[in-house]
mmJSON file of the N, C-alpha and C atoms, coordinates in Angstrom:
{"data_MODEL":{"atom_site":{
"group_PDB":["ATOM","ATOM","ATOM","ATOM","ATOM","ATOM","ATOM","ATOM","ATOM","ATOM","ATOM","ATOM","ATOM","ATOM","ATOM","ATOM","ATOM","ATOM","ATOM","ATOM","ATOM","ATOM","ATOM","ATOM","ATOM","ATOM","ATOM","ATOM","ATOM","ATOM","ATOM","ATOM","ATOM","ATOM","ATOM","ATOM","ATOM","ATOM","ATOM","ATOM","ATOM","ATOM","ATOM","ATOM","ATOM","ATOM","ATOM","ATOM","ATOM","ATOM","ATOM","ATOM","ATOM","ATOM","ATOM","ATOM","ATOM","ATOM","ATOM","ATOM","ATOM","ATOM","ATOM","ATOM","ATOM","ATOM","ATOM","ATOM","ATOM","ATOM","ATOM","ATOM","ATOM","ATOM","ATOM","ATOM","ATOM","ATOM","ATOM","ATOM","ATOM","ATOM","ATOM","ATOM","ATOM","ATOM","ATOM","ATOM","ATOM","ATOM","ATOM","ATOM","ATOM","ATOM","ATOM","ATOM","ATOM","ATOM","ATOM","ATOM","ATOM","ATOM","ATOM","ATOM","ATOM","ATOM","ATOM","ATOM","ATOM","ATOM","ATOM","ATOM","ATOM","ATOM","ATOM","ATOM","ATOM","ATOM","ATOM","ATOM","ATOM","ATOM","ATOM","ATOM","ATOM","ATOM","ATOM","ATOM","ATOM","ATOM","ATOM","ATOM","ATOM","ATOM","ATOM","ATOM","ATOM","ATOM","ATOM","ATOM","ATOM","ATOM","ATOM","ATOM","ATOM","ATOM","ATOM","ATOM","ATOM","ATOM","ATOM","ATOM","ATOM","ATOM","ATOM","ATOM","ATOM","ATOM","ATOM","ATOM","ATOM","ATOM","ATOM","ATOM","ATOM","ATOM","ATOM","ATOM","ATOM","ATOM","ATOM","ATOM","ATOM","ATOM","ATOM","ATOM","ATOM","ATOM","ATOM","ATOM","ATOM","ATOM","ATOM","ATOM","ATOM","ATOM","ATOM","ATOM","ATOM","ATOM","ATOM","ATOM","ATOM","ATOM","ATOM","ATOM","ATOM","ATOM","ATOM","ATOM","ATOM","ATOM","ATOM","ATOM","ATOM","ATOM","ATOM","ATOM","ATOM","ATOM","ATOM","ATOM","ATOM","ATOM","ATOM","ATOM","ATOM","ATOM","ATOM","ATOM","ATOM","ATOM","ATOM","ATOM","ATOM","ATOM","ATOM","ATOM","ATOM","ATOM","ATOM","ATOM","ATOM","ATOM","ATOM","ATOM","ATOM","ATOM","ATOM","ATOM"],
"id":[1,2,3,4,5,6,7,8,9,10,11,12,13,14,15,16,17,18,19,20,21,22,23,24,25,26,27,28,29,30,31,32,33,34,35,36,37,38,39,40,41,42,43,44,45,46,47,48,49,50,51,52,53,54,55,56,57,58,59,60,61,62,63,64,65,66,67,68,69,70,71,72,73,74,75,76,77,78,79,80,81,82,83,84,85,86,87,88,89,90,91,92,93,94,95,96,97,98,99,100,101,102,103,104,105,106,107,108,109,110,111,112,113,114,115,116,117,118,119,120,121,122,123,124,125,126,127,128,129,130,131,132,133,134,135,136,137,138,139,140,141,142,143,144,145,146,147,148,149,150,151,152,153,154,155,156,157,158,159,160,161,162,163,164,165,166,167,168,169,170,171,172,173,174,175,176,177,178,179,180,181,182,183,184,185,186,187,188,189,190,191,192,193,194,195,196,197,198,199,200,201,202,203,204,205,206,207,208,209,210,211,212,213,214,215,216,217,218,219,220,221,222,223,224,225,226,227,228,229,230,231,232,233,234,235,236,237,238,239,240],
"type_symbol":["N","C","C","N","C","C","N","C","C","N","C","C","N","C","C","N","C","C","N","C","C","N","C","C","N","C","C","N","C","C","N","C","C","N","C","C","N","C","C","N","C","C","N","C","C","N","C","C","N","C","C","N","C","C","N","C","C","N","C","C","N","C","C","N","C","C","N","C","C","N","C","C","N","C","C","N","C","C","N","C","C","N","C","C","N","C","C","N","C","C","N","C","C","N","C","C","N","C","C","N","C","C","N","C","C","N","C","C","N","C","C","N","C","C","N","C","C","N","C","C","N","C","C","N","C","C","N","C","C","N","C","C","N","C","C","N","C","C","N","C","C","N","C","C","N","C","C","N","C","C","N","C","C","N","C","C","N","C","C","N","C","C","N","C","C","N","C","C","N","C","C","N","C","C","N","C","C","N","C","C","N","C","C","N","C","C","N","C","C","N","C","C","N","C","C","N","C","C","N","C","C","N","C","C","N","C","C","N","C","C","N","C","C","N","C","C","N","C","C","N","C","C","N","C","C","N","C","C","N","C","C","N","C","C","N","C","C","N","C","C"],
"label_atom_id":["N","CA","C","N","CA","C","N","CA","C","N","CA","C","N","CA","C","N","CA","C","N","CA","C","N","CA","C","N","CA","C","N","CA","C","N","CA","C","N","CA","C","N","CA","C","N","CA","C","N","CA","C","N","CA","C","N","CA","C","N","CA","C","N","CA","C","N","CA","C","N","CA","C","N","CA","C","N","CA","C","N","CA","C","N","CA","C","N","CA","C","N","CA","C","N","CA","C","N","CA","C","N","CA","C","N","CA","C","N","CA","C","N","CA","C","N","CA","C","N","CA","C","N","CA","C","N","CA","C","N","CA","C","N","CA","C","N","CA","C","N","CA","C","N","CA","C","N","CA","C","N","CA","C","N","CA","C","N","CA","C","N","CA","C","N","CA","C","N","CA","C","N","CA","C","N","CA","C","N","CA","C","N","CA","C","N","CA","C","N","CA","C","N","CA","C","N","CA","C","N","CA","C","N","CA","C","N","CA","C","N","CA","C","N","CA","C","N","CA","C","N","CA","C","N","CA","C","N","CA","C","N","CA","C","N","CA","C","N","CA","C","N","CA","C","N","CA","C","N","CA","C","N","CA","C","N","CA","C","N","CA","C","N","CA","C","N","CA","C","N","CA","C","N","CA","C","N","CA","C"],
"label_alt_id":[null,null,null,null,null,null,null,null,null,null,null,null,null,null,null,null,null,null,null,null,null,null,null,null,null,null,null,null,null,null,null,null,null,null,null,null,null,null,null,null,null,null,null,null,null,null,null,null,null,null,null,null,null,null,null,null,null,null,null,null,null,null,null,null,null,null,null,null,null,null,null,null,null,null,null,null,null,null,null,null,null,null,null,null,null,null,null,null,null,null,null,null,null,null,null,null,null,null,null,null,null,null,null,null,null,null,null,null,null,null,null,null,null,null,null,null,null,null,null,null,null,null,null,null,null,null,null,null,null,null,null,null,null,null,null,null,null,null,null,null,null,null,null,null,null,null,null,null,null,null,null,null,null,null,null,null,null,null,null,null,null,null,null,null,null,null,null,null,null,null,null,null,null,null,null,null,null,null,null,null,null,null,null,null,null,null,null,null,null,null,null,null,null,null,null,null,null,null,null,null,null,null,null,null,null,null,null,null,null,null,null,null,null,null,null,null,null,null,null,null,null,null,null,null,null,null,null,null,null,null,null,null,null,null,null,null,null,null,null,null],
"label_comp_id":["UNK","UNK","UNK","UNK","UNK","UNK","UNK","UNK","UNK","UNK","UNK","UNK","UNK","UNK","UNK","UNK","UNK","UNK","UNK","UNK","UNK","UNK","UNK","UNK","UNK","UNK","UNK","UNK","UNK","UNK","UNK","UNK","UNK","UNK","UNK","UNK","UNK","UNK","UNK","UNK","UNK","UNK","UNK","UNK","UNK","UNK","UNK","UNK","UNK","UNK","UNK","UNK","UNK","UNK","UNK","UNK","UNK","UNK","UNK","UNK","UNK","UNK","UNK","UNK","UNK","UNK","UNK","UNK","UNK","UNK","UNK","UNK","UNK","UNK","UNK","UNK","UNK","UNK","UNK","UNK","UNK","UNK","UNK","UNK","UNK","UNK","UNK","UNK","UNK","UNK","UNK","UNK","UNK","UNK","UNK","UNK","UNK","UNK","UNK","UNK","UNK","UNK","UNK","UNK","UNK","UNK","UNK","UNK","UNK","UNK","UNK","UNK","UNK","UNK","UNK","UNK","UNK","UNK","UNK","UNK","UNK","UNK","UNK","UNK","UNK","UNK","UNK","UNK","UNK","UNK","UNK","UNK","UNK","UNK","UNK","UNK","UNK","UNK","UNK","UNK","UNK","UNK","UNK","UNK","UNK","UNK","UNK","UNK","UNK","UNK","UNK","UNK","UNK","UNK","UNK","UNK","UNK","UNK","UNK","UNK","UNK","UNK","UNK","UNK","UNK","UNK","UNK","UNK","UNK","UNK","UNK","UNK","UNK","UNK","UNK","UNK","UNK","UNK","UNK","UNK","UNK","UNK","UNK","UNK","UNK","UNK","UNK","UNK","UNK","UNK","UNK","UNK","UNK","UNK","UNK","UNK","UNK","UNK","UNK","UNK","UNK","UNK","UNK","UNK","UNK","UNK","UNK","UNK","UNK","UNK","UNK","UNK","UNK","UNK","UNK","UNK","UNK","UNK","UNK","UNK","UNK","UNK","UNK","UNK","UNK","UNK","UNK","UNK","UNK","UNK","UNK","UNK","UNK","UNK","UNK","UNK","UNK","UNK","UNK","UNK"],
"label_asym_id":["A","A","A","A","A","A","A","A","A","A","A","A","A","A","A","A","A","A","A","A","A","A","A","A","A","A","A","A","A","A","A","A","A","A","A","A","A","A","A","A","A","A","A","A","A","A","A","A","A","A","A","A","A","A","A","A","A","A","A","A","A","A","A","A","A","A","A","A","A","A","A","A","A","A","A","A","A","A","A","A","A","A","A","A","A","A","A","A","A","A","A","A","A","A","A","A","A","A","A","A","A","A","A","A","A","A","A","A","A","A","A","A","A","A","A","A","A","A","A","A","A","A","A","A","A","A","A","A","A","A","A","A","A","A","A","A","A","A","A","A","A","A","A","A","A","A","A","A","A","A","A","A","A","A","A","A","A","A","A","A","A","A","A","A","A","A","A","A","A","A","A","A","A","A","A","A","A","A","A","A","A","A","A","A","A","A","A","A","A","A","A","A","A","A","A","A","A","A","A","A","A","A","A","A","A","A","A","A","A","A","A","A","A","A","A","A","A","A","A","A","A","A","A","A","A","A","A","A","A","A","A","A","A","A","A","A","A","A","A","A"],
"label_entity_id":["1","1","1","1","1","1","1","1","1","1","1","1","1","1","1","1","1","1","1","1","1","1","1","1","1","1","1","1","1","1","1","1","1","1","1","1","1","1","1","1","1","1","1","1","1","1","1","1","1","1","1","1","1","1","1","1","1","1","1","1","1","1","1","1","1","1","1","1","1","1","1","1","1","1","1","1","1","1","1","1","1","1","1","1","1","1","1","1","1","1","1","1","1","1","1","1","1","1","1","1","1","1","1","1","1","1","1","1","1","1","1","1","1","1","1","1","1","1","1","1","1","1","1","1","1","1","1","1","1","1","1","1","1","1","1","1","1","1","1","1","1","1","1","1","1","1","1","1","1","1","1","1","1","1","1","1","1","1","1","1","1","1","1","1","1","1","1","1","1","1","1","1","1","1","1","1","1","1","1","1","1","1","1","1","1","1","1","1","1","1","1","1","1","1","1","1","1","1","1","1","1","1","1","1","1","1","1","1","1","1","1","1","1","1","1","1","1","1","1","1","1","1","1","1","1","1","1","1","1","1","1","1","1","1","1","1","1","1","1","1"],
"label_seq_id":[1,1,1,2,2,2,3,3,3,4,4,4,5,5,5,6,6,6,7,7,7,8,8,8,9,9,9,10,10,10,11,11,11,12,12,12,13,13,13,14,14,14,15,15,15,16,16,16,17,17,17,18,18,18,19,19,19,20,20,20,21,21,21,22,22,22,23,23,23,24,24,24,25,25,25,26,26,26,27,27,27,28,28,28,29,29,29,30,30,30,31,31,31,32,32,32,33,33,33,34,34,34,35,35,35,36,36,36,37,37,37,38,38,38,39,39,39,40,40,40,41,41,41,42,42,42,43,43,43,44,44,44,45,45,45,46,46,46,47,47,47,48,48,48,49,49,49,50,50,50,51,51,51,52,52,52,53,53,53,54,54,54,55,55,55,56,56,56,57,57,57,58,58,58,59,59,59,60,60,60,61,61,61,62,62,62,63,63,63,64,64,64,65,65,65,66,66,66,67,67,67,68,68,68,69,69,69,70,70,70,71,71,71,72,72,72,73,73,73,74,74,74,75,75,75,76,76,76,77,77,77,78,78,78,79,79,79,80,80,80],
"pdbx_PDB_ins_code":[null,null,null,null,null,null,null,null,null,null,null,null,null,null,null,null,null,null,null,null,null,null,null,null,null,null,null,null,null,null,null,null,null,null,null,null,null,null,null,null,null,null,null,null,null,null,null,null,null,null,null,null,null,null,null,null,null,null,null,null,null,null,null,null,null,null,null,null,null,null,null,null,null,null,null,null,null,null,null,null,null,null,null,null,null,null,null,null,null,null,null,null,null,null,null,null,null,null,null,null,null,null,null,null,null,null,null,null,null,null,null,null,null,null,null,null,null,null,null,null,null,null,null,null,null,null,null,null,null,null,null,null,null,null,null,null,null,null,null,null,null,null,null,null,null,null,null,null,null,null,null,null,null,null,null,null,null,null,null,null,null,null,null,null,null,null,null,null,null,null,null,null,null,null,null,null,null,null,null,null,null,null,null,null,null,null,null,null,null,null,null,null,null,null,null,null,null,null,null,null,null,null,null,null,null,null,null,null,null,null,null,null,null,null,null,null,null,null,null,null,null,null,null,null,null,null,null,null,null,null,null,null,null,null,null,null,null,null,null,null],
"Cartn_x":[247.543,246.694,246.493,246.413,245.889,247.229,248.677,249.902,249.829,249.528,249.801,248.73,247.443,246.361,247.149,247.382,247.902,249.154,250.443,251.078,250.572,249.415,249.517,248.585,247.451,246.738,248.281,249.223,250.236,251.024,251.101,251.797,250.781,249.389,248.517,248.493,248.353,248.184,249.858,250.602,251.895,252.063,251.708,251.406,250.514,249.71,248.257,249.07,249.574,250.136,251.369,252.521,253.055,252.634,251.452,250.777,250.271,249.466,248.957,249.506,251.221,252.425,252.993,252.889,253.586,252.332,252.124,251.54,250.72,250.821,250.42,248.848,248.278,246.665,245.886,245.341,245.053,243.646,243.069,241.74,242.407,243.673,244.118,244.845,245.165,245.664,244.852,243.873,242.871,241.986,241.82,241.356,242.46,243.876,244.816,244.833,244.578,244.383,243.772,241.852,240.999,241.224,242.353,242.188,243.571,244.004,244.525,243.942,243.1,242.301,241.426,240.381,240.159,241.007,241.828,242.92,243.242,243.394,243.275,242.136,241.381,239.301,239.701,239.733,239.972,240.992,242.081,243.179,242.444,242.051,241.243,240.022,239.301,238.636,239.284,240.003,240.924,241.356,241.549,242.417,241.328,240.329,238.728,238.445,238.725,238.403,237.221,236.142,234.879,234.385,234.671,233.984,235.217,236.2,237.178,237.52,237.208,236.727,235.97,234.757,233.537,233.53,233.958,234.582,235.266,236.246,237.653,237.063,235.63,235.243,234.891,233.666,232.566,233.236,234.381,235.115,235.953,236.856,238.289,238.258,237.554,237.142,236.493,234.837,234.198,233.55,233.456,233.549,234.438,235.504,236.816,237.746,237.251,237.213,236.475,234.747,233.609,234.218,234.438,234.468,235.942,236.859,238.589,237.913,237.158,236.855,235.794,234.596,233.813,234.765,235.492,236.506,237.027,237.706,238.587,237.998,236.402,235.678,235.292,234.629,234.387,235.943,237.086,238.078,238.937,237.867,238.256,237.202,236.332,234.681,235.159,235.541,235.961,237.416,238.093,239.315,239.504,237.949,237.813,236.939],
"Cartn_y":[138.341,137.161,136.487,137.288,137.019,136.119,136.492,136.064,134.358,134.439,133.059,132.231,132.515,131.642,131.373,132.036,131.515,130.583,131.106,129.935,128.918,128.715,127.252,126.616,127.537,126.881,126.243,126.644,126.833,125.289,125.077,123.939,122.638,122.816,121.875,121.497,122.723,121.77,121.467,121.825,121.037,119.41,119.455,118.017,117.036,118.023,116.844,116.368,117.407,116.641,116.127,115.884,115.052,113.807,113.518,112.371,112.03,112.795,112.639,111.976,112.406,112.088,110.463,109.991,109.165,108.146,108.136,106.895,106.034,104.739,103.422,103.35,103.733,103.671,104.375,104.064,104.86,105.786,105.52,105.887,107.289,107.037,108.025,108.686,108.815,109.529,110.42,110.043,110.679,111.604,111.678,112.399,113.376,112.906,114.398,115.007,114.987,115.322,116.386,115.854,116.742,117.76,117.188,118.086,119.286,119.274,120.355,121.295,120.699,121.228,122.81,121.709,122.392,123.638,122.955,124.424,125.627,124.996,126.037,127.24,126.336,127.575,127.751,127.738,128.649,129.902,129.695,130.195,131.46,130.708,132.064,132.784,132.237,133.013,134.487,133.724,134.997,135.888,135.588,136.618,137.706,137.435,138.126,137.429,136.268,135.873,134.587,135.158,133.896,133.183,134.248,133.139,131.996,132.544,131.168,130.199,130.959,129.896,128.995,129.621,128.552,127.686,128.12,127.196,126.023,126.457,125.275,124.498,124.977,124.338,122.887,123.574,122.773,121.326,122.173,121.172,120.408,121.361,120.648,119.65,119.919,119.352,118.652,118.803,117.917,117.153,117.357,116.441,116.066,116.383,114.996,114.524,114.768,113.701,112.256,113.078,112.014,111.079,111.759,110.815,110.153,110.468,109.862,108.326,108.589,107.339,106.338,107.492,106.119,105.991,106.232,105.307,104.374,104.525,103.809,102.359,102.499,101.87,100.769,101.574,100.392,99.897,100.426,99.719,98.351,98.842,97.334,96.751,96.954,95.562,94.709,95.263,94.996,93.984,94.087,93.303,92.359,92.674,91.651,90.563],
"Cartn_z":[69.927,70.047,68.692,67.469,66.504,65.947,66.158,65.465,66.112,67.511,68.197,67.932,67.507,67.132,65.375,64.829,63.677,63.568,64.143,64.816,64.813,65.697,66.381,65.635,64.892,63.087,62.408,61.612,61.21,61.698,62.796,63.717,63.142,63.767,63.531,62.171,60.987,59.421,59.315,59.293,59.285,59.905,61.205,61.497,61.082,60.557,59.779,58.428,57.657,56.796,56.431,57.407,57.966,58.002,58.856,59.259,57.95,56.911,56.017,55.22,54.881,54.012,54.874,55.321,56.453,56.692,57.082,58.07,56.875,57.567,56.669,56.735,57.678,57.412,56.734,55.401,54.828,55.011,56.149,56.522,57.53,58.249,58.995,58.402,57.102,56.208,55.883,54.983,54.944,55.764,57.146,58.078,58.185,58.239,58.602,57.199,56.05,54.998,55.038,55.39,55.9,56.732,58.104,59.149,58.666,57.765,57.239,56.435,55.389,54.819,55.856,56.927,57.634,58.692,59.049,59.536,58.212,57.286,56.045,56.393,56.354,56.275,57.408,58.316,59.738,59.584,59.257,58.472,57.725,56.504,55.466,56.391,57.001,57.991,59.266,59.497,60.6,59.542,58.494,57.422,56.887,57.075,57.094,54.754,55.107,53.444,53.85,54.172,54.368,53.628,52.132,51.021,50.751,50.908,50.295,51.613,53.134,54.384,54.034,53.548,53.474,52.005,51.136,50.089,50.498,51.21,51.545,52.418,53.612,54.243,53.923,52.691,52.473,51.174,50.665,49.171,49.927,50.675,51.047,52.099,53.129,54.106,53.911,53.928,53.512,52.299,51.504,50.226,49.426,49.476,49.656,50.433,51.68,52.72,52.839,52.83,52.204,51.067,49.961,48.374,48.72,49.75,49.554,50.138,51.578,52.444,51.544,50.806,50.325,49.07,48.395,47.33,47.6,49.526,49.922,50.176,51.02,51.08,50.085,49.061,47.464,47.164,47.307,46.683,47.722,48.769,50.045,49.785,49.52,49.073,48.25,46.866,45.68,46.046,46.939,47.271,48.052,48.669,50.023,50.004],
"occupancy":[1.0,1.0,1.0,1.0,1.0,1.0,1.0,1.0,1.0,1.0,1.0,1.0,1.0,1.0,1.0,1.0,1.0,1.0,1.0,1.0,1.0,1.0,1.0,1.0,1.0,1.0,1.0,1.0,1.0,1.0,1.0,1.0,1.0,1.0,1.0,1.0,1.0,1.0,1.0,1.0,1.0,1.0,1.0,1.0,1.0,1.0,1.0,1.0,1.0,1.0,1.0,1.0,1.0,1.0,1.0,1.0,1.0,1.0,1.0,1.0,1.0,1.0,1.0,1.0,1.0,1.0,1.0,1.0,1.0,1.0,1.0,1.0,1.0,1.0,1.0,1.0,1.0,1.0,1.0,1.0,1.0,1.0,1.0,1.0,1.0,1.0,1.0,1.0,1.0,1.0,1.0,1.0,1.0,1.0,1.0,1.0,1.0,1.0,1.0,1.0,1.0,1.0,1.0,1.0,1.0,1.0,1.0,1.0,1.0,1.0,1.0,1.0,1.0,1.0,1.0,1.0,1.0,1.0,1.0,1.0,1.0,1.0,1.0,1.0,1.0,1.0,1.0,1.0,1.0,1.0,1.0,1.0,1.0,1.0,1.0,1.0,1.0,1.0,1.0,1.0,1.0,1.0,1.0,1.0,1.0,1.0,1.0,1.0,1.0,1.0,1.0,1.0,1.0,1.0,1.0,1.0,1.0,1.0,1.0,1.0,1.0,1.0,1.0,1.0,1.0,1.0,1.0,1.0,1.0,1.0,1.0,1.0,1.0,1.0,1.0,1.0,1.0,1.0,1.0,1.0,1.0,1.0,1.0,1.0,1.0,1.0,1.0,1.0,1.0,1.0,1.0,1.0,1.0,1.0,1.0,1.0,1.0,1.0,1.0,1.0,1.0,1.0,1.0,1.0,1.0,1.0,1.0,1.0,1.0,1.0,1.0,1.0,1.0,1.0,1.0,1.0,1.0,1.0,1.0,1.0,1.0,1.0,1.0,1.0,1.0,1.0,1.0,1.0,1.0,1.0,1.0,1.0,1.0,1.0,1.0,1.0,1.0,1.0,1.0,1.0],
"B_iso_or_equiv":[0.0,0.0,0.0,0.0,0.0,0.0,0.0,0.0,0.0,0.0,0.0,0.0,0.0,0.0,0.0,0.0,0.0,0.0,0.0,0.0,0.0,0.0,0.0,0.0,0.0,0.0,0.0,0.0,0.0,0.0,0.0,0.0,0.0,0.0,0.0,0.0,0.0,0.0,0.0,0.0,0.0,0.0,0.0,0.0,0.0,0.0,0.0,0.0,0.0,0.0,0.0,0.0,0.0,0.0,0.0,0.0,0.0,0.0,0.0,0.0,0.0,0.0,0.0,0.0,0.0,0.0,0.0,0.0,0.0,0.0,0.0,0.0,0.0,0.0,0.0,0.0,0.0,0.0,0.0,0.0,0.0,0.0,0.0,0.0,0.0,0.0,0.0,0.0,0.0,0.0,0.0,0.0,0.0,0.0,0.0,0.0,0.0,0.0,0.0,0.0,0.0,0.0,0.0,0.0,0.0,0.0,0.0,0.0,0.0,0.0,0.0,0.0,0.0,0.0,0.0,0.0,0.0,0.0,0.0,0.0,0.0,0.0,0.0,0.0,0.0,0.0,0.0,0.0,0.0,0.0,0.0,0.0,0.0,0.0,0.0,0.0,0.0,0.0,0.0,0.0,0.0,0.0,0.0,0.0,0.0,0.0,0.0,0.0,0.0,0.0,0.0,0.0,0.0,0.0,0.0,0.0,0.0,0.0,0.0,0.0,0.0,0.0,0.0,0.0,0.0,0.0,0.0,0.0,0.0,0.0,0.0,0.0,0.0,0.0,0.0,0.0,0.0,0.0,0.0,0.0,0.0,0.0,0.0,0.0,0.0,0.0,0.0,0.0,0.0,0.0,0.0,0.0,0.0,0.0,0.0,0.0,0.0,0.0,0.0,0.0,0.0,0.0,0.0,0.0,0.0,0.0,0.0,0.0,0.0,0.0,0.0,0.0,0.0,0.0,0.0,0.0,0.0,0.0,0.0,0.0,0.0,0.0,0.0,0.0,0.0,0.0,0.0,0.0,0.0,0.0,0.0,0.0,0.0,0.0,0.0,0.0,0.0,0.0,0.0,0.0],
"pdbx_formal_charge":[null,null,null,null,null,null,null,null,null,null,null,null,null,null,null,null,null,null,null,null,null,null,null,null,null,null,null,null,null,null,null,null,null,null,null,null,null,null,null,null,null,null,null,null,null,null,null,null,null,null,null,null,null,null,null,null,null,null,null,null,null,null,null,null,null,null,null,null,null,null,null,null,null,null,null,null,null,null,null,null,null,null,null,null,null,null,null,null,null,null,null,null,null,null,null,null,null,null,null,null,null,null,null,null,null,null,null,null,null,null,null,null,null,null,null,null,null,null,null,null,null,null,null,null,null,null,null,null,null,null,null,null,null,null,null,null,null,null,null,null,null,null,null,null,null,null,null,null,null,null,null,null,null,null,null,null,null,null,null,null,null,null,null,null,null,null,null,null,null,null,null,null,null,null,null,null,null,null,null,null,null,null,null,null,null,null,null,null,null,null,null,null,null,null,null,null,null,null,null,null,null,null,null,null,null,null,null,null,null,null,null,null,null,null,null,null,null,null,null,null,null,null,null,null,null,null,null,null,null,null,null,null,null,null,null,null,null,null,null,null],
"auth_seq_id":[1,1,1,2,2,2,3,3,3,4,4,4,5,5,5,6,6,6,7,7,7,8,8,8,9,9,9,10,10,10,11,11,11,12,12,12,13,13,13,14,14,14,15,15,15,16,16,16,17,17,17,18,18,18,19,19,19,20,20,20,21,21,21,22,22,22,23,23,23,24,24,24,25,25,25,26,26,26,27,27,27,28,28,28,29,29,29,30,30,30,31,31,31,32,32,32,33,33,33,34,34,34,35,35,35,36,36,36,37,37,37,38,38,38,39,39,39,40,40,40,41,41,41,42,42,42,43,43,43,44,44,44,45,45,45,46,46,46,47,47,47,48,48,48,49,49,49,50,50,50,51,51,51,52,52,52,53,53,53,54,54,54,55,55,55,56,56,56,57,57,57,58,58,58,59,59,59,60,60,60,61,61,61,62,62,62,63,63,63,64,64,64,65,65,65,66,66,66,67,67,67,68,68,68,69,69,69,70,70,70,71,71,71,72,72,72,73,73,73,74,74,74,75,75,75,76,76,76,77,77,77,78,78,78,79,79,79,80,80,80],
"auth_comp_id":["UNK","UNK","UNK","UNK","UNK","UNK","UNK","UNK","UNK","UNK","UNK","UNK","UNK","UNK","UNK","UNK","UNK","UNK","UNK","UNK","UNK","UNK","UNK","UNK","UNK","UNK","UNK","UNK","UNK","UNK","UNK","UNK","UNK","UNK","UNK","UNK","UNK","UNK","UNK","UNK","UNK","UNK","UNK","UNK","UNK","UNK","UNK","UNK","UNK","UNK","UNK","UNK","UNK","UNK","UNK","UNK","UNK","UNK","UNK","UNK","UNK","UNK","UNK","UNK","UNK","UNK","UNK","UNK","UNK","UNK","UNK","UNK","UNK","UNK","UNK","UNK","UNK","UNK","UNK","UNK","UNK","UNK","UNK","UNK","UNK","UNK","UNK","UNK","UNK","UNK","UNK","UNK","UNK","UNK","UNK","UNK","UNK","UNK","UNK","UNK","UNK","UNK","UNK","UNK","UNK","UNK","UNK","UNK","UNK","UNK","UNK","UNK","UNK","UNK","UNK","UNK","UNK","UNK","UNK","UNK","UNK","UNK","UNK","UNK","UNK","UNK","UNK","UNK","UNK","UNK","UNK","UNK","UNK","UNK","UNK","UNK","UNK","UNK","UNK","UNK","UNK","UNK","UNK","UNK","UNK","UNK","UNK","UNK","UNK","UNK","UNK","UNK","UNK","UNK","UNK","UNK","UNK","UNK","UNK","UNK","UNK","UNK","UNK","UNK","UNK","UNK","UNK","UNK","UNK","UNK","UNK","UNK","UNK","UNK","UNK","UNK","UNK","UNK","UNK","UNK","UNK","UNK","UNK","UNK","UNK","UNK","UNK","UNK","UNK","UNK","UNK","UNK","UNK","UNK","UNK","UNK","UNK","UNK","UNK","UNK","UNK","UNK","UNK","UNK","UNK","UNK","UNK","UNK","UNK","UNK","UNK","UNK","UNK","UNK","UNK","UNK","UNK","UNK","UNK","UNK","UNK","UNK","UNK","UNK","UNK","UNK","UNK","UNK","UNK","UNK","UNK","UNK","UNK","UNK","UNK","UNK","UNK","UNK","UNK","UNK"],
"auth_asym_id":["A","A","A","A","A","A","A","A","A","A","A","A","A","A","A","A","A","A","A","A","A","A","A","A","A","A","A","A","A","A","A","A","A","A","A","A","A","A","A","A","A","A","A","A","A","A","A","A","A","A","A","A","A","A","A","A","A","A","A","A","A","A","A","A","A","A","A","A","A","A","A","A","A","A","A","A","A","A","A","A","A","A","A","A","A","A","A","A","A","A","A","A","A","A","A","A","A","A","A","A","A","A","A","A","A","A","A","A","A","A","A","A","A","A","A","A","A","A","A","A","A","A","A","A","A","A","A","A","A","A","A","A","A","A","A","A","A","A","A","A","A","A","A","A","A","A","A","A","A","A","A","A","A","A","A","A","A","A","A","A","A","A","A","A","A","A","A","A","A","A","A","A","A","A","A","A","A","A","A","A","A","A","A","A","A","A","A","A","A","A","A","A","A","A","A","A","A","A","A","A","A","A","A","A","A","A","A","A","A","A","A","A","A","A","A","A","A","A","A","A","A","A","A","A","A","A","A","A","A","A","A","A","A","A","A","A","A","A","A","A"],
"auth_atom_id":["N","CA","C","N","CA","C","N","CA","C","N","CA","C","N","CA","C","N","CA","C","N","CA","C","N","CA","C","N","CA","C","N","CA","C","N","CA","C","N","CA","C","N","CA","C","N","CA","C","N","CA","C","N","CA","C","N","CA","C","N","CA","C","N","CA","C","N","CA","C","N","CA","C","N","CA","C","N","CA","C","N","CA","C","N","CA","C","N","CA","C","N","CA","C","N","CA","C","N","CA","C","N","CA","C","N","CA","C","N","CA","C","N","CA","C","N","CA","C","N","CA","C","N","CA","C","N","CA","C","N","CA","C","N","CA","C","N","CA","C","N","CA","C","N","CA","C","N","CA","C","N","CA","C","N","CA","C","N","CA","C","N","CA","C","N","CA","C","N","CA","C","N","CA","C","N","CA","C","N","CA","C","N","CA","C","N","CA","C","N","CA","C","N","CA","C","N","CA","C","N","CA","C","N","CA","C","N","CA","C","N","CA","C","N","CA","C","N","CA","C","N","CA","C","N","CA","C","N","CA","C","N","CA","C","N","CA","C","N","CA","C","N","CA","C","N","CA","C","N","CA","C","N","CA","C","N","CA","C","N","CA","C","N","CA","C","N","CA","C","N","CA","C","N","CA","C","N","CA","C"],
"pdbx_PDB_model_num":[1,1,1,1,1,1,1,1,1,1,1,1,1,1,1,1,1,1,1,1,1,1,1,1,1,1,1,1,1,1,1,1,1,1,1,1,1,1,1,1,1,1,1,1,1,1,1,1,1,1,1,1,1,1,1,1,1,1,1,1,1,1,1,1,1,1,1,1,1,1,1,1,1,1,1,1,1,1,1,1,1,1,1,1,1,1,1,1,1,1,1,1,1,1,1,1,1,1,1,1,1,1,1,1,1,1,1,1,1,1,1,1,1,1,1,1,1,1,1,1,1,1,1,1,1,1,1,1,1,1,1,1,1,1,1,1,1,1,1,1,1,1,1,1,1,1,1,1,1,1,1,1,1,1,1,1,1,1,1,1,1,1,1,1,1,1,1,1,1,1,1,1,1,1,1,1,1,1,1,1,1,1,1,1,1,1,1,1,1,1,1,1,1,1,1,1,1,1,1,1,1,1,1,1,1,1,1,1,1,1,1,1,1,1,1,1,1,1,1,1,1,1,1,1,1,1,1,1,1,1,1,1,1,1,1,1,1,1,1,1]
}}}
């Protein structure tokens, strides 16, 4: 059970950053960015590593996700 839940973690951050690497929107870039990030901490979690889960959670995921979008944000005010 444990090999096929990793697999398919494994499948998912591969496609996030794919999408991440690829696609022209840069707001949906940014989210598959994140959503690899996050498959990461899930990842280090099953591996029984919580502190570097909840690290990757709280940095990778969410606070530069947050700071990528509000950059992206001020640098479309500033242009628009």
């Amino acid at each position: 059970m444990f090999v096929i839940i990793a697999i398919v973690l494994g499948i998912i951050s591969l496609i996030g950053g794919v999408i991440a690497l690829f696609h022209k929107k840069l707001v949906v870039a940014i989210l598959a960015a994140g959503l690899v990030s996050l498959t990461a901490s899930i990842i280090f979690l099953l591996l029984a590593a919580p502190d570097v889960a909840m690290t990757e959670a709280a940095i990778g995921s969410g606070l530069t996700t947050v700071i990528f979008l509000y950059v992206l944000n001020k640098i479309r005010e500033k242009n628009g």
